[in-house]
Structures are given as structure tokens and as C-alpha cells.
C-alpha positions in Angstrom: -161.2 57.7 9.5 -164.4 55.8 9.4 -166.0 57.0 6.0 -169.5 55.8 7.4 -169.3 57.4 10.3 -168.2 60.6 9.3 -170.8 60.8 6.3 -174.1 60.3 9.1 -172.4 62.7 10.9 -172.1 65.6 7.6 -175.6 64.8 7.0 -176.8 65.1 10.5 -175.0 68.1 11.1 -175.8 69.5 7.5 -179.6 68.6 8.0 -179.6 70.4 12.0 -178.1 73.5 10.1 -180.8 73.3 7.2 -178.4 73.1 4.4 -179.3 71.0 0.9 -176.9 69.0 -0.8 -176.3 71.5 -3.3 -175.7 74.3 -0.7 -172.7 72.1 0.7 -171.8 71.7 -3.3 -172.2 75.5 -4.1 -169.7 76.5 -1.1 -167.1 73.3 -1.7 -166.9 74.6 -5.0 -167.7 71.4 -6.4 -170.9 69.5 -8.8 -174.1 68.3 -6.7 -172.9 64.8 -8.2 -169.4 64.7 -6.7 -170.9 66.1 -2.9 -173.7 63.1 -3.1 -171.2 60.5 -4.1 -168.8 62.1 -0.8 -171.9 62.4 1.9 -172.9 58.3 0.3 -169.3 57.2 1.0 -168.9 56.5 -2.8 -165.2 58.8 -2.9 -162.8 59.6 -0.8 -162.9 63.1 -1.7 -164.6 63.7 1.8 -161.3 62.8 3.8 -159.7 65.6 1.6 -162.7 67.9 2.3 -163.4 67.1 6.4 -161.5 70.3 7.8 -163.5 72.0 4.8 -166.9 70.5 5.2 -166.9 71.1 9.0 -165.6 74.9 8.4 -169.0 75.2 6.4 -171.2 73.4 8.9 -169.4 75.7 11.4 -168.2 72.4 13.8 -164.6 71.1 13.9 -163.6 68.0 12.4 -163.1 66.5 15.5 -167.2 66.1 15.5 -167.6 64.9 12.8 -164.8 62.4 12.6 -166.1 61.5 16.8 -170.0 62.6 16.1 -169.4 64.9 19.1 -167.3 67.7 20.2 -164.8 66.7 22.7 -165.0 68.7 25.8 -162.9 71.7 25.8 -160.9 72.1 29.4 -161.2 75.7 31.0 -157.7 77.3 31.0 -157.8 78.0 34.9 -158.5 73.8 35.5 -155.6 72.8 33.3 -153.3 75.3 34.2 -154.1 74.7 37.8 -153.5 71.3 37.1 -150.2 71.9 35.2 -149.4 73.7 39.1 -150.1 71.3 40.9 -148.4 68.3 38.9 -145.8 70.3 38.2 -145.1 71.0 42.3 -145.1 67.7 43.0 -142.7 66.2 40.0 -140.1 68.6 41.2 -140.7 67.9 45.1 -140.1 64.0 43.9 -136.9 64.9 41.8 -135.7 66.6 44.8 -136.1 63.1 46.7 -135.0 61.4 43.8 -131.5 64.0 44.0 -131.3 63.2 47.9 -131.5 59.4 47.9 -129.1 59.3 45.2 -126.9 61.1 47.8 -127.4 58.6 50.1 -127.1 55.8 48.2 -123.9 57.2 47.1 -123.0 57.7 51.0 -123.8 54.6 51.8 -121.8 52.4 49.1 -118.6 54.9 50.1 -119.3 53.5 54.0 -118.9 49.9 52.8 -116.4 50.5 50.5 -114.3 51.8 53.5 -115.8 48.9 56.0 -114.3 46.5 53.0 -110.9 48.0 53.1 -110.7 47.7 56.4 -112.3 44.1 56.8 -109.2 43.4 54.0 -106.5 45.1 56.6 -107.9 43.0 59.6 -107.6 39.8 57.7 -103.9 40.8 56.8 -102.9 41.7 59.9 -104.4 38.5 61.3 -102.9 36.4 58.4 -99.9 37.9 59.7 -100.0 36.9 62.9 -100.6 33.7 62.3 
């Protein structure tokens, strides 16, 4: 994590919500002192603290880790998604299973064609 990055975002999001310093302090459960020194970057007692810190601002630490929430997918998209992806991966392992089949087929046909190429030279070799 990008200490710098995450400290503009506390203090952006902690200032949007109208919160002091020492409100952030009072509710981490920790001196004025020690949150200044975390929201200047002076510690790293705020990696420790993000999933706390962005429970109090009510945000996720995704936002202020990114500086923005990502965007959340609705269930029916994804799951349509999921369907749709999920159709076509097994129609292509059913191709997949076919041309294996014929692949097979076809190296049995010139396996046979091989054997009987070898009995034609023989039987020429023979007449010879």
C-alpha cells in the first residue's frame, strides 16, 4: 500500500464526513498524537488500522487504499454472464471431446493403411 495515498484519502474522506482528528482518535481507541503521526504518514500503524479506519468513515478499504470505490457488478449481469460463458465453455468441450474422437479415428485409418502398405510391399518383395 501507498502510505501517501491512502493518508489524502483518510483525510479527504474524514474531512467530507466532518470528523476531527481526535474524533478518528477517540473511536481508534488511540492518543490524538499517534492518529496525526498515521494520517501524516509518520507510522505504519495506519496499514494495521485501514479496515478499521474505513469501518469508522463508513467506506471500505478498497477506497481508500484506490481513492474510489470500485464498481460493484449487479448479481443479474454477472450471473447472466456466468450463463452465458458457462454455455459456451461446455459447447467447446463437447467439440474439444468430438475432435479428439476423430483424431483418434483417423490415426486408427492410417495405422491400418500402414499395415497394409507393409503386406503389399511383402507380397511384392515376394514376387520378385
Amino acid at each position: 500500500m501507498d502510505n501517501s495515498t491512502i493518508k489524502d484519502n483518510i483525510r479527504r474522506i474524514r474531512k467530507s464526513r466532518r470528523l476531527t482528528q481526535e474524533d478518528m482518535a477517540l473511536r481508534l481507541g488511540i492518543s490524538l498524537t499517534a492518529y496525526r503521526d498515521m494520517e501524516k504518514g509518520s507510522t505504519s500503524m495506519m496499514n494495521a488500522n485501514v479496515g478499521r479506519i474505513a469501518d469508522l468513515l463508513e467506506t471500505t478499504p478498497e477506497e481508500l487504499v484506490l481513492g474510489y470505490r470500485p464498481v460493484q457488478m449487479p448479481e443479474k449481469i454477472l450471473e447472466d454472464a456466468q450463463e452465458r460463458y458457462g454455455i459456451r465453455i461446455e459447447t467447446m468441450e463437447k467439440r474439444v471431446a468430438d475432435l479428439e474422437k476423430l483424431v483418434d479415428s483417423l490415426e486408427e485409418t492410417i495405422r491400418s493403411k500402414n499395415e497394409i502398405i507393409g503386406m503389399l510391399k511383402k507380397s511384392l518383395d515376394k514376387d520378385k
